[in-house]
C-alpha positions in Angstrom: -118.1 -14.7 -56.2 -114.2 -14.9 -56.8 -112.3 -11.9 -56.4 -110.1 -10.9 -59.6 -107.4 -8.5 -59.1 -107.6 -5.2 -60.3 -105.0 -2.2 -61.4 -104.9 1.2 -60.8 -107.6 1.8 -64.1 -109.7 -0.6 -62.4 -108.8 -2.9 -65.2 -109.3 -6.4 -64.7 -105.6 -8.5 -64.8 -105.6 -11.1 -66.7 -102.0 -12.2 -67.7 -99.3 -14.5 -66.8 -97.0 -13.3 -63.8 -93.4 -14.1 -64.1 -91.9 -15.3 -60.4 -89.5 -13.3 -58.6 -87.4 -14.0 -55.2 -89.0 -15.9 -52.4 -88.8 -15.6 -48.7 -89.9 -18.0 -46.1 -91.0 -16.5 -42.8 -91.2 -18.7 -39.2 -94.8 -18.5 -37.7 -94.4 -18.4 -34.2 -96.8 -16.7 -31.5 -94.4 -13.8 -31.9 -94.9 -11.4 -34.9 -92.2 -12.0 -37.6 -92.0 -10.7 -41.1 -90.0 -10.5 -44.3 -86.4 -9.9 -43.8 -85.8 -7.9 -46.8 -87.9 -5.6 -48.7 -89.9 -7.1 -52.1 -88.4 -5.4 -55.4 -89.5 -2.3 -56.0 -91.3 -4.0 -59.5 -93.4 -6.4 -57.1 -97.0 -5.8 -57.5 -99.0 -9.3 -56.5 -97.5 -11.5 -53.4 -98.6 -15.3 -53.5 -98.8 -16.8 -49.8 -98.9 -20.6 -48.1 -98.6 -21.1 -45.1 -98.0 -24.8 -43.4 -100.2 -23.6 -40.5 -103.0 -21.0 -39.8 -102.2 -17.8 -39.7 -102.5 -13.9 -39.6 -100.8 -11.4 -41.9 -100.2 -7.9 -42.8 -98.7 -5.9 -45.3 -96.7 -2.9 -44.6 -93.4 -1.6 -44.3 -90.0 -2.5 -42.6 -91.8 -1.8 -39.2 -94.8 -4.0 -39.8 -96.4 -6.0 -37.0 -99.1 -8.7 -37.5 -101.8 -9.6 -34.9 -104.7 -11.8 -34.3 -107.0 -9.0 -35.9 -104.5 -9.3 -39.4 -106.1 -11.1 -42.3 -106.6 -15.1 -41.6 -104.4 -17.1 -44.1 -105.5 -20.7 -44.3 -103.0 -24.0 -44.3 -102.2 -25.0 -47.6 -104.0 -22.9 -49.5 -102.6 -20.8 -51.9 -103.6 -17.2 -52.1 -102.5 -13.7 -54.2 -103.0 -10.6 -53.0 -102.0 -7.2 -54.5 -99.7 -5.2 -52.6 -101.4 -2.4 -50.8 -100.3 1.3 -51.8 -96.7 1.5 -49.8 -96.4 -2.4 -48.8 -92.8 -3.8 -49.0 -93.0 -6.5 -46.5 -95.4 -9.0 -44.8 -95.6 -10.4 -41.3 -97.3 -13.0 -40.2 -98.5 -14.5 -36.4 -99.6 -18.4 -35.6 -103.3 -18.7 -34.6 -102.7 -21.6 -32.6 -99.4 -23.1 -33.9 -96.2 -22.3 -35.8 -95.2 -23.4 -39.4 -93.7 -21.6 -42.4 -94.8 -18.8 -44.2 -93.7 -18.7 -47.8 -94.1 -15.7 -50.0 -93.4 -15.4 -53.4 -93.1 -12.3 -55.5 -95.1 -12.0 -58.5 -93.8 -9.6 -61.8 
């Protein structure tokens, strides 16, 4: 069953979003994230990565591990931005790429 996203009324979204700034972050087999903050407007995150990996959201201090959610090569995927999220990191599961996050308004 496909997931849809949701706001805070439990509403269902369904509209166009408008894109904001991007960011690319480097994969490696050391935690990296976002180097600046998304704007403070930014409610849905779109993700590719060029290689399998793991992310989470969080703050300037985030730190993704092997237990962070899997993000698949090449695939596309939008994610609403958890309650106090401002960044993303990411870790290679086996090798590095390119992380690329676009913010969503």
């Amino acid at each position: 069953m496909p997931f849809q996203a949701r706001d805070g009324a439990n509403e269902i979204i369904n509209r166009v979003f408008v894109p904001g700034p991007n960011q690319n972050v480097t994969v490696s087999g050391t935690t990296a994230r976002t180097a600046t903050d998304f704007a403070s407007d930014t409610t849905i995150v779109v993700l590719v990565a060029t290689t399998v990996c793991h992310i989470v959201f969080g703050d300037e201090t985030v730190t993704a591990t092997t237990a962070g959610i899997l993000m698949p090569a090449g695939m596309e995927r939008m994610f609403k931005l958890p309650a106090g999220a401002t960044r993303v990191a990411a870790i290679q599961a086996s090798s590095g790429g390119v992380l690329g996050v676009t913010e969503m308004r």
